[in-house]
N, C-alpha and C positions, 0 to 999 in steps of 0.2 A: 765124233771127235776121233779125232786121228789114234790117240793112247788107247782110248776104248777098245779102237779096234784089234790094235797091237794084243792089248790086255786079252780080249775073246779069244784071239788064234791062239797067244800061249797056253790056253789054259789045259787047253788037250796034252801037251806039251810038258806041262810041269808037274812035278812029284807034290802031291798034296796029302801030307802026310800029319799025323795024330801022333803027339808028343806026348812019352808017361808021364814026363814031368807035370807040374800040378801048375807050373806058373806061366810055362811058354807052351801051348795048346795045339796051333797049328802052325804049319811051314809050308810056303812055296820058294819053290827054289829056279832057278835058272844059268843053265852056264852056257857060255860060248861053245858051240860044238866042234867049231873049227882050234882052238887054243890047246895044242898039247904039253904046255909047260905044266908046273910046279910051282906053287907060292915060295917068294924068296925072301929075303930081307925085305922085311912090312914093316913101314909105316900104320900106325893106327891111328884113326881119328874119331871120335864122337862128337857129332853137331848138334849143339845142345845151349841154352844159354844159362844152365847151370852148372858151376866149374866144378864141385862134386860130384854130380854126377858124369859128368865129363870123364874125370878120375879116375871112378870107380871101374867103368867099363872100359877104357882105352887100357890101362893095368890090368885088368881079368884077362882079357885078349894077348896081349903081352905073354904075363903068366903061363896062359894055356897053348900058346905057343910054342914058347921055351919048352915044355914037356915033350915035345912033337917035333923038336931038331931046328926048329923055325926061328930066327932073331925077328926079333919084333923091338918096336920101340912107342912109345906113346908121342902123341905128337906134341902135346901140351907142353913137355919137355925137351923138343928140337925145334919146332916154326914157332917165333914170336913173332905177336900182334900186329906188330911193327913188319915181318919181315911178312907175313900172309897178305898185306896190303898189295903187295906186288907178283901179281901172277906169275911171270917170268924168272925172278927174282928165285922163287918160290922154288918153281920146278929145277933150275941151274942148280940148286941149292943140296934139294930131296937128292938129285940123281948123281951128284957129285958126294954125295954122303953113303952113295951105293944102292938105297931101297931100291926093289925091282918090281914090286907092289906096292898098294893104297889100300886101303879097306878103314872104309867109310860106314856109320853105322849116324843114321838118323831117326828123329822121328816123322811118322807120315800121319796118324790121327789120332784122337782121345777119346775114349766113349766112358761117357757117363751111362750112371741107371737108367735114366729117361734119356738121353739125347747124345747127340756125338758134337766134338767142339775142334776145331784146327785142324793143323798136320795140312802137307799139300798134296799134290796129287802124285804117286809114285807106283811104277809100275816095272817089268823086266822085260828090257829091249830085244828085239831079237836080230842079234849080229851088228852091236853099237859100235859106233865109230866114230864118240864125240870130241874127242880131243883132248888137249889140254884145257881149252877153254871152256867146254863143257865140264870139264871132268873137274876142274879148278870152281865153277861157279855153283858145284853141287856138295863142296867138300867144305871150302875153305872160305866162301862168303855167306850161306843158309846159315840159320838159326832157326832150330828148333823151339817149339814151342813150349813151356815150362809147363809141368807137370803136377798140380797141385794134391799134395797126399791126402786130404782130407776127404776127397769125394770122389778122384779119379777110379775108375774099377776096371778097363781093362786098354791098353793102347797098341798101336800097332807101332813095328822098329822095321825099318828095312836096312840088310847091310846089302852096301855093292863092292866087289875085290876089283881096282884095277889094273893094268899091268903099266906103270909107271914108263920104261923106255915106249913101248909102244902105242901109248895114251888111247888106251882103248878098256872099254870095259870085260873082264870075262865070268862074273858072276854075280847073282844076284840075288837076295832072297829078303824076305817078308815075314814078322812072324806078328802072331797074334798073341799079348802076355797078359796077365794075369797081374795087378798089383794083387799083394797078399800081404798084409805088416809091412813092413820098413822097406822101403825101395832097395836099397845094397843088398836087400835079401835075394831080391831078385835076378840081378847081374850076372852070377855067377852060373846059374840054371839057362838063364836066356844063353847066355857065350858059349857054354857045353854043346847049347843044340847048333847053335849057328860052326862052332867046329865040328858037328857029326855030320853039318850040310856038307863044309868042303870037303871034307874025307868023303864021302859019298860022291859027290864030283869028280874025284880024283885028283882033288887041288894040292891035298896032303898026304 
């Protein structure tokens, strides 16, 4: 399969690195080698079909932004239901509101004690150039698979940053987390690492 293969060449390629934190473990990363910009006004999104945790993490991101000179905004709070129905609509929209990024944050699997359950198959392109329509049917139509606290014990999150005018991807990363108590516990820990990815990119 075509991503597999993609998958095997990046792998020489990506920083596979061991996280202190206790709840997000590992990280691969990938960025556009040709993209010399700078994350701008970002849009945040979490694809998820629980609007809490939706929340939690499109606000951390936010947050830890703001710290780091960055405007961010959550989306759950600028694209309604109604107006994400329309791709076009959508984009007119985002870019006339100024964001010059996207950073998308899904989930890709669930691993139980014994077994692993959903998530789809998600990998880090090398030199993507999906467009808006790609870029539109990985954001703003996916749903994530819900999460259940009773049994889950460890799941995978991938974030992708796009560059909104130029509708293309330039980073991308993977991480393996840790539920540990209360999911929000976790949010915070996960976001930290996923912003020590882009500062290490030189995204921030």
């Amino acid at each position: 399969m075509k991503s597999a293969k993609v998958l095997c060449a990046l792998a020489g390629a990506c920083s596979l690195l061991m996280i202190s934190c206790a709840t997000t473990r590992q990280v691969q990363s990938w960025k556009d080698g040709s993209y010399q910009g700078k994350i701008k006004k970002t849009l945040v999104m979490m694809v998820v079909s629980e609007p809490m945790m939706r929340n939690f993490v499109e606000q951390e991101f936010v947050n830890q932004f703001k710290t780091r000179g960055v405007e961010g905004a959550a989306s759950n709070r600028v694209v309604s239901a109604e107006l994400a129905r329309d791709k076009k609509a959508a984009l007119a929209y985002i870019k006339g509101l100024g964001y010059g990024t996207l950073l998308v944050t899904k989930v890709l699997n669930q691993r139980f004690a014994d077994s692993a359950v959903g998530g789809g198959q998600g990998y880090m392109p090398m030199g993507s150039t999906a467009g808006w329509d790609g870029i539109y049917s990985e954001s703003f139509m996916a749903v994530g698979l819900p999460v259940a606290q009773s049994s889950v014990d460890t799941f995978s999150l991938q974030v992708n940053v796009y560059d909104i005018q130029e509708e293309k991807m330039i980073f991308s990363a993977v991480s393996n987390t840790k539920v540990e108590g209360a999911r929000e516990k976790v949010v915070k820990p996960f976001v930290e690492t996923m912003i020590k990815q882009l500062v290490g990119a030189t995204l921030l």
